[in-house]
C-alpha positions as CSV (number, residue, x, y, z in Angstrom):
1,X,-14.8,6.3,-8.3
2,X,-14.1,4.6,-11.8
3,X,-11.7,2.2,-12.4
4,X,-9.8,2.2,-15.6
5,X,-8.6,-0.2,-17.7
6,X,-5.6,-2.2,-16.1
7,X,-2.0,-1.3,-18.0
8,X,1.4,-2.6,-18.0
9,X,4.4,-1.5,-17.3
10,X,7.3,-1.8,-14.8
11,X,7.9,-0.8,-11.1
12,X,11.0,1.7,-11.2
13,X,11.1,1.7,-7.0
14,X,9.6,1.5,-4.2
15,X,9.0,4.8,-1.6
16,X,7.6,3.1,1.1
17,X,5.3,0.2,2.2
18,X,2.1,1.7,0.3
19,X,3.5,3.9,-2.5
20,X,5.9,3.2,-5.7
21,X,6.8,4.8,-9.2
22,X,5.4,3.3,-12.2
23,X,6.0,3.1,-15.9
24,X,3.6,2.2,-18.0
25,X,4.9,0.3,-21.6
26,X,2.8,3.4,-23.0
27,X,3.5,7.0,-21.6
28,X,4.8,8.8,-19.0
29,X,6.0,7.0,-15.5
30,X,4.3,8.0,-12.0
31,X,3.8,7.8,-8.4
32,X,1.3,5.5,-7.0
33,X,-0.6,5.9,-3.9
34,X,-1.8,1.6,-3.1
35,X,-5.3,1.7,-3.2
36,X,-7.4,0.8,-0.1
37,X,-3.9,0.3,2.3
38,X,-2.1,2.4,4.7
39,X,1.2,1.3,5.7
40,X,2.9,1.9,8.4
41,X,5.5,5.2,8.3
42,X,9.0,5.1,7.3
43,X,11.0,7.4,9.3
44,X,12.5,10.6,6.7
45,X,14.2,13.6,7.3
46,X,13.5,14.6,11.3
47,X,10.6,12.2,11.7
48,X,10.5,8.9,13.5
49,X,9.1,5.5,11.5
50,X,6.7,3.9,13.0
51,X,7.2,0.2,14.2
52,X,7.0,-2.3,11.0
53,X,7.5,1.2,8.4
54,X,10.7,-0.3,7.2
55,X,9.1,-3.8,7.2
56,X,6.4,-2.9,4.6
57,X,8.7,-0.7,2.6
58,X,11.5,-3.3,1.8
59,X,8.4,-6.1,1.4
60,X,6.5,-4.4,-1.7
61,X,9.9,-3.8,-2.6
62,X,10.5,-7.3,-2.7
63,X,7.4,-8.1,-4.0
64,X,7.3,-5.9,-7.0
65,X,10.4,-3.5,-7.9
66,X,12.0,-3.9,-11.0
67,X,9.3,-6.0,-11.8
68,X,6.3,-6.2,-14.9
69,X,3.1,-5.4,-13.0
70,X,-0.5,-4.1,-13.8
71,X,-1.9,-0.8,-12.5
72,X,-5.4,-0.1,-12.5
73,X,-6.0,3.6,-11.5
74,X,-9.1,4.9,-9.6
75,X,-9.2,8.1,-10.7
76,X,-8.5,9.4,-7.9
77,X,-5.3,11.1,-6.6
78,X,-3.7,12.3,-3.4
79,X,-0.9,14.2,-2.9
80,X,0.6,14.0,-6.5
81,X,0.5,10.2,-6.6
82,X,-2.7,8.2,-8.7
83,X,-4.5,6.1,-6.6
84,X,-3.9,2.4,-7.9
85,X,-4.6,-1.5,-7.3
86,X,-1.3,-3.1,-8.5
87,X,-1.4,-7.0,-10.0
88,X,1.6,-9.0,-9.9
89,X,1.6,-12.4,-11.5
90,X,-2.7,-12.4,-10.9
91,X,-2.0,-11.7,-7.4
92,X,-3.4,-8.3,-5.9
93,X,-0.5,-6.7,-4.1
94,X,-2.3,-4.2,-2.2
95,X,-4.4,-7.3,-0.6
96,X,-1.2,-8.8,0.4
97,X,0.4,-6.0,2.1
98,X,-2.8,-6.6,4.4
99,X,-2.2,-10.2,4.4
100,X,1.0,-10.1,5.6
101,X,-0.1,-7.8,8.5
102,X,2.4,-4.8,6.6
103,X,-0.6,-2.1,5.9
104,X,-4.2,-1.8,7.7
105,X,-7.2,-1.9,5.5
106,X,-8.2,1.7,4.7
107,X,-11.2,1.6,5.3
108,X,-12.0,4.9,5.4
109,X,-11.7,5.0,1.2
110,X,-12.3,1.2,0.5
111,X,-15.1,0.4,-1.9
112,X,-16.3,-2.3,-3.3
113,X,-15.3,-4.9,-5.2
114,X,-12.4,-4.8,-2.9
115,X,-13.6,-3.8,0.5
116,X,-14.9,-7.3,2.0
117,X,-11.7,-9.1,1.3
118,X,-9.4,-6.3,2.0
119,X,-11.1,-6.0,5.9
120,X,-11.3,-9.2,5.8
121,X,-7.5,-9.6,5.2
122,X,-7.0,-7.3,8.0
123,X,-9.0,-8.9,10.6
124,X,-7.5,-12.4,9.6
125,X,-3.9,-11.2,10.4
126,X,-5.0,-9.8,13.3
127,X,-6.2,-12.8,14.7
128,X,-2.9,-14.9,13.5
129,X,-0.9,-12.0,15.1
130,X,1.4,-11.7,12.0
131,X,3.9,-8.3,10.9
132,X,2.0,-5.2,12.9
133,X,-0.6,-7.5,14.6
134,X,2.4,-8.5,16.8
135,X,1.5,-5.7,18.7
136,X,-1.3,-5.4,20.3
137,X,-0.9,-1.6,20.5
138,X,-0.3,-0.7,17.1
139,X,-1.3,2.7,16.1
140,X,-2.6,3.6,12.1
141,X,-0.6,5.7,10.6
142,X,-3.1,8.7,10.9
143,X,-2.5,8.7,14.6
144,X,0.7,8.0,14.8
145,X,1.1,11.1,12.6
146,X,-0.9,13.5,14.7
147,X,1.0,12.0,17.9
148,X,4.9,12.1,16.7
149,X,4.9,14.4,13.7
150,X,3.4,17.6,15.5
Protein backbone atom coordinates (compact mmCIF):
# COMPACT_ATOMS: atom_id res chain seq x y z
CA UNK A 1 0.00 0.00 0.00
CA UNK A 2 1.21 3.61 -1.00
CA UNK A 3 -0.03 6.57 0.35
CA UNK A 4 -0.47 9.57 -1.94
CA UNK A 5 -0.07 12.91 -1.51
CA UNK A 6 -2.89 14.44 0.84
CA UNK A 7 -5.44 16.88 -1.31
CA UNK A 8 -8.13 19.26 -0.62
CA UNK A 9 -11.32 19.61 -1.23
CA UNK A 10 -14.83 19.43 0.37
CA UNK A 11 -17.03 16.73 1.94
CA UNK A 12 -20.43 16.74 -0.33
CA UNK A 13 -22.17 14.07 2.39
CA UNK A 14 -21.97 11.66 4.42
CA UNK A 15 -23.27 7.72 3.62
CA UNK A 16 -22.72 6.23 6.76
CA UNK A 17 -20.39 6.20 9.83
CA UNK A 18 -17.23 5.04 7.73
CA UNK A 19 -17.86 6.22 4.18
CA UNK A 20 -18.46 9.88 2.42
CA UNK A 21 -18.28 11.57 -1.07
CA UNK A 22 -15.44 13.84 -1.68
CA UNK A 23 -14.49 16.62 -4.00
CA UNK A 24 -11.20 17.45 -4.46
CA UNK A 25 -10.45 21.50 -5.36
CA UNK A 26 -8.82 19.61 -8.55
CA UNK A 27 -10.88 16.93 -10.43
CA UNK A 28 -13.50 14.71 -10.18
CA UNK A 29 -15.58 14.12 -6.75
CA UNK A 30 -15.71 10.41 -5.09
CA UNK A 31 -16.73 7.91 -2.61
CA UNK A 32 -14.51 7.23 0.24
CA UNK A 33 -14.24 4.05 2.09
CA UNK A 34 -12.37 5.55 5.95
CA UNK A 35 -9.33 3.90 6.08
CA UNK A 36 -8.52 1.40 8.92
CA UNK A 37 -12.40 1.75 10.54
CA UNK A 38 -15.44 -0.21 10.36
CA UNK A 39 -18.56 1.36 11.57
CA UNK A 40 -21.29 -0.04 12.69
CA UNK A 41 -24.30 -0.67 9.88
CA UNK A 42 -27.02 1.68 9.05
CA UNK A 43 -30.11 0.01 8.41
CA UNK A 44 -31.21 0.50 4.19
CA UNK A 45 -33.66 -0.92 2.18
CA UNK A 46 -34.91 -4.44 3.97
CA UNK A 47 -31.95 -4.56 6.32
CA UNK A 48 -31.74 -3.89 9.96
CA UNK A 49 -28.87 -1.24 11.39
CA UNK A 50 -27.02 -2.39 13.84
CA UNK A 51 -27.02 -0.72 17.34
CA UNK A 52 -24.84 2.76 17.28
CA UNK A 53 -25.12 2.60 12.92
CA UNK A 54 -27.08 5.80 13.04
CA UNK A 55 -24.79 7.15 15.80
CA UNK A 56 -21.58 6.96 13.63
CA UNK A 57 -23.35 8.12 10.51
CA UNK A 58 -24.83 11.40 11.80
CA UNK A 59 -21.24 11.96 13.92
CA UNK A 60 -18.77 11.99 10.79
CA UNK A 61 -21.49 13.92 9.49
CA UNK A 62 -21.11 16.30 12.02
CA UNK A 63 -17.68 16.15 12.11
CA UNK A 64 -16.95 16.75 8.46
CA UNK A 65 -19.92 17.43 5.85
CA UNK A 66 -19.91 20.43 4.03
CA UNK A 67 -16.72 20.97 5.34
CA UNK A 68 -12.85 21.62 3.74
CA UNK A 69 -10.97 18.44 4.60
CA UNK A 70 -7.78 16.55 3.34
CA UNK A 71 -7.87 13.02 1.77
CA UNK A 72 -5.04 10.95 1.52
CA UNK A 73 -5.81 7.85 -0.66
CA UNK A 74 -4.20 4.35 -0.17
CA UNK A 75 -4.43 3.08 -3.30
CA UNK A 76 -6.48 0.87 -2.62
CA UNK A 77 -10.22 0.55 -3.29
CA UNK A 78 -13.26 -1.59 -2.31
CA UNK A 79 -16.40 -1.64 -3.66
CA UNK A 80 -16.24 1.45 -5.91
CA UNK A 81 -15.10 3.75 -3.11
CA UNK A 82 -11.02 4.82 -2.63
CA UNK A 83 -9.75 3.83 0.45
CA UNK A 84 -8.78 7.15 2.39
CA UNK A 85 -7.49 8.78 5.91
CA UNK A 86 -9.40 12.08 6.04
CA UNK A 87 -7.83 15.31 8.05
CA UNK A 88 -9.95 17.80 9.45
CA UNK A 89 -8.50 20.93 10.98
CA UNK A 90 -4.95 18.41 11.74
CA UNK A 91 -7.15 16.13 13.39
CA UNK A 92 -7.37 12.46 11.90
CA UNK A 93 -11.09 11.71 11.51
CA UNK A 94 -10.89 8.06 11.00
CA UNK A 95 -8.83 7.96 14.56
CA UNK A 96 -11.79 9.66 16.05
CA UNK A 97 -14.54 7.62 14.93
CA UNK A 98 -12.51 5.02 17.08
CA UNK A 99 -12.11 7.41 19.77
CA UNK A 100 -15.50 8.07 20.29
CA UNK A 101 -16.24 4.25 20.42
CA UNK A 102 -18.43 4.95 16.65
CA UNK A 103 -16.15 2.34 14.45
CA UNK A 104 -13.83 -0.67 15.58
CA UNK A 105 -10.22 -0.54 14.53
CA UNK A 106 -9.98 -2.66 11.31
CA UNK A 107 -7.57 -4.38 12.03
CA UNK A 108 -7.65 -6.83 9.63
CA UNK A 109 -6.30 -3.96 6.81
CA UNK A 110 -4.49 -1.57 9.40
CA UNK A 111 -0.94 -0.81 8.67
CA UNK A 112 1.36 1.13 9.93
CA UNK A 113 1.98 4.38 10.63
CA UNK A 114 -1.60 4.14 11.79
CA UNK A 115 -2.10 0.77 13.24
CA UNK A 116 -0.74 1.30 17.06
CA UNK A 117 -2.82 4.39 17.69
CA UNK A 118 -5.79 3.25 15.80
CA UNK A 119 -5.92 -0.26 18.18
CA UNK A 120 -5.00 1.63 20.62
CA UNK A 121 -7.91 4.07 20.25
CA UNK A 122 -10.11 1.12 20.21
CA UNK A 123 -9.04 -0.59 23.33
CA UNK A 124 -9.05 2.88 25.23
CA UNK A 125 -12.86 3.29 24.59
CA UNK A 126 -13.40 0.10 25.38
CA UNK A 127 -12.17 0.34 28.65
CA UNK A 128 -14.10 3.92 29.26
CA UNK A 129 -17.19 2.15 27.92
CA UNK A 130 -18.00 5.04 25.56
CA UNK A 131 -20.60 4.88 22.07
CA UNK A 132 -20.55 0.86 21.13
CA UNK A 133 -18.36 -0.16 24.10
CA UNK A 134 -21.61 0.51 26.05
CA UNK A 135 -22.32 -2.85 25.23
CA UNK A 136 -20.56 -5.42 26.16
CA UNK A 137 -21.94 -7.65 23.42
CA UNK A 138 -21.37 -5.65 20.46
CA UNK A 139 -20.85 -7.47 17.33
CA UNK A 140 -18.36 -5.94 14.16
CA UNK A 141 -20.02 -5.35 11.44
CA UNK A 142 -18.72 -8.43 9.57
CA UNK A 143 -20.76 -10.57 11.80
CA UNK A 144 -23.40 -8.83 12.28
CA UNK A 145 -23.71 -9.05 8.45
CA UNK A 146 -23.35 -12.80 8.17
CA UNK A 147 -25.94 -13.05 11.14
CA UNK A 148 -28.94 -10.50 10.09
CA UNK A 149 -28.33 -9.95 6.33
CA UNK A 150 -28.52 -13.65 5.18
Amino acid sequence: MAFEKAVEGRVLYVSDGDTLVFKPDKGHQYRCRLYGIDAPETAHESKVGQPFGREASNTLSHLVNNMRVEVIRTGEKTYNREVCVVIHSGTDINLKMIKSGLAWAYRKHLKEPFRKAYIKAEEEARKKGVGLWVDGDAISPAEFKREYWK
